[in-house]
N, C-alpha and C positions, 0 to 999 in steps of 0.2 A: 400364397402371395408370390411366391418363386416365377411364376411362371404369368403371372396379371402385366396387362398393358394398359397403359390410358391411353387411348387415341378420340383428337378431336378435330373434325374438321370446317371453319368458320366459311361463309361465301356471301355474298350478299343476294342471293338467292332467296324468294321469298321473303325480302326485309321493305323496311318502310322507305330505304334508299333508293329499292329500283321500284317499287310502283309511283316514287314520288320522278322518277326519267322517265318514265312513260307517261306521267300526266303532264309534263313540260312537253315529252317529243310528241306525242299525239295530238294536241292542237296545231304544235306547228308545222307535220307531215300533210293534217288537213286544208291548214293556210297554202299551203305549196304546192298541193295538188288544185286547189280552189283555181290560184294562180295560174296556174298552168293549163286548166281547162278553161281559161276564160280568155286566156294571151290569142293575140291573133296571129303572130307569130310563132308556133308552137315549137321548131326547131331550133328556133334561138333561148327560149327557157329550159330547152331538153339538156344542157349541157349543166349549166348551173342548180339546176334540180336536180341531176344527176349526183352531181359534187357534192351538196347540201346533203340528203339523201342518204348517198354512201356514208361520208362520214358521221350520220348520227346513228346510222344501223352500226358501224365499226366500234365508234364510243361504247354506244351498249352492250356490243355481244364481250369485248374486251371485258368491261365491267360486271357483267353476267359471269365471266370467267373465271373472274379473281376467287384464290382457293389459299388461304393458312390452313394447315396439314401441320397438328403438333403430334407426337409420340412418343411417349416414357412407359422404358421397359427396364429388365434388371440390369442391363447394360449401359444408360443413359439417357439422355435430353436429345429428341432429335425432331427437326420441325422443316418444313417449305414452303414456299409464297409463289404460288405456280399467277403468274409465268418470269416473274420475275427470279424465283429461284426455283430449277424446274427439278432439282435435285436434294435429298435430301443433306441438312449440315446437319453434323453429328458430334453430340459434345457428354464425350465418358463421364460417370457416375465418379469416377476418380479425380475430376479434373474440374468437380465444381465443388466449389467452399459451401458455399450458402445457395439455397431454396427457398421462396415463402409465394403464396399467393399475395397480392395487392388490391389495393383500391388505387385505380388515380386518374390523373386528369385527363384526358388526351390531348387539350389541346395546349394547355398552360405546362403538361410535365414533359409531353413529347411534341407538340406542334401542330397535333391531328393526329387522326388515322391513318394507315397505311407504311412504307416503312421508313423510319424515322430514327435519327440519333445523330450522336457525336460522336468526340475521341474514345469515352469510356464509355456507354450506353447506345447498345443499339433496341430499336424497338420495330415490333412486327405486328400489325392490329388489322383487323376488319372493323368490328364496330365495339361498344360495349367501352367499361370503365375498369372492368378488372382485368388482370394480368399474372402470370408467370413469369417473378425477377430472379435470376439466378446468377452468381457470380463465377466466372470461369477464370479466375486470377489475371494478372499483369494489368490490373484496371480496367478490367473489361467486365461489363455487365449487360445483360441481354431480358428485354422482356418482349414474353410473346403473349398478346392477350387471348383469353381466354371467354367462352361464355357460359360454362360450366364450373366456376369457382369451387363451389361446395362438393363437389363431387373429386375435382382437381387435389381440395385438399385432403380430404380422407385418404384419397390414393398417395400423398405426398408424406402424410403422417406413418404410412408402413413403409415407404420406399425409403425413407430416409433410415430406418432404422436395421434392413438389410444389408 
């Protein structure tokens, strides 16, 4: 176990989130071009279909993008939210009281997905209900969620006890 890592990394890639953005933007990329091949004015639509356009290719690939990147090694807790946090934070095995896996709400305990908190909890989520809460003292507590629970804890049950 000295030498064991858990790395996991969440995206919504493949999820029910982005083919449910492309069955919204796909009808209405078709409406726009429909539009646009039918305008008689074709130069004057080119800008605003342009606008429209861009920004829902931008929406998407942004959201395609999104990456939580957790990591626990014998050294500690360390996770990123690329692009929001393009670097990893890192928080020593010494410097955290308490570990557990959870169940919880996202939208009733943190607000939703994505990253979320207050004064003493901050939260870090893609999708899913479980999470990794950990307390790093002075009233700080941090959860990053997780979609490998069961696996998360087995690895938590030896890493605690190194």
């Amino acid at each position: 176990m000295a030498n064991q890592v858990y790395k996991e990394v969440q995206s919504y890639r493949g999820t029910w989130v982005l083919y449910l953005i492309i069955l919204i933007e796909l009808p209405t990329i078709i409406l726009l071009l429909t539009l646009y091949l039918q305008a008689e004015d074709k130069a004057e639509m080119g800008f605003p279909l342009t606008v429209v356009l861009g920004t829902m290719t931008l929406i998407f690939l942004f959201i395609f993008n999104l990456r939580l990147e957790t990591r626990i090694d014998q050294n500690g807790i360390s996770f990123k939210y690329f692009p929001f946090i393009g670097s990893w934070r890192k928080y020593p095995k010494e410097s955290i009281k308490t570990v557990t896996v959870i169940n919880y709400s996202p939208v009733i305990d943190y607000g939703g997905w994505g990253i979320k908190g207050n004064k003493t909890t901050k939260a870090y989520s893609i999708l899913g209900d479980q999470g990794l809460l950990f307390d790093v003292g002075e009233k700080k507590k941090i959860m990053i969620g997780t979609m490998k629970a069961k696996e998360l804890e087995e690895y938590l049950s030896s890493w605690k006890e190194e």
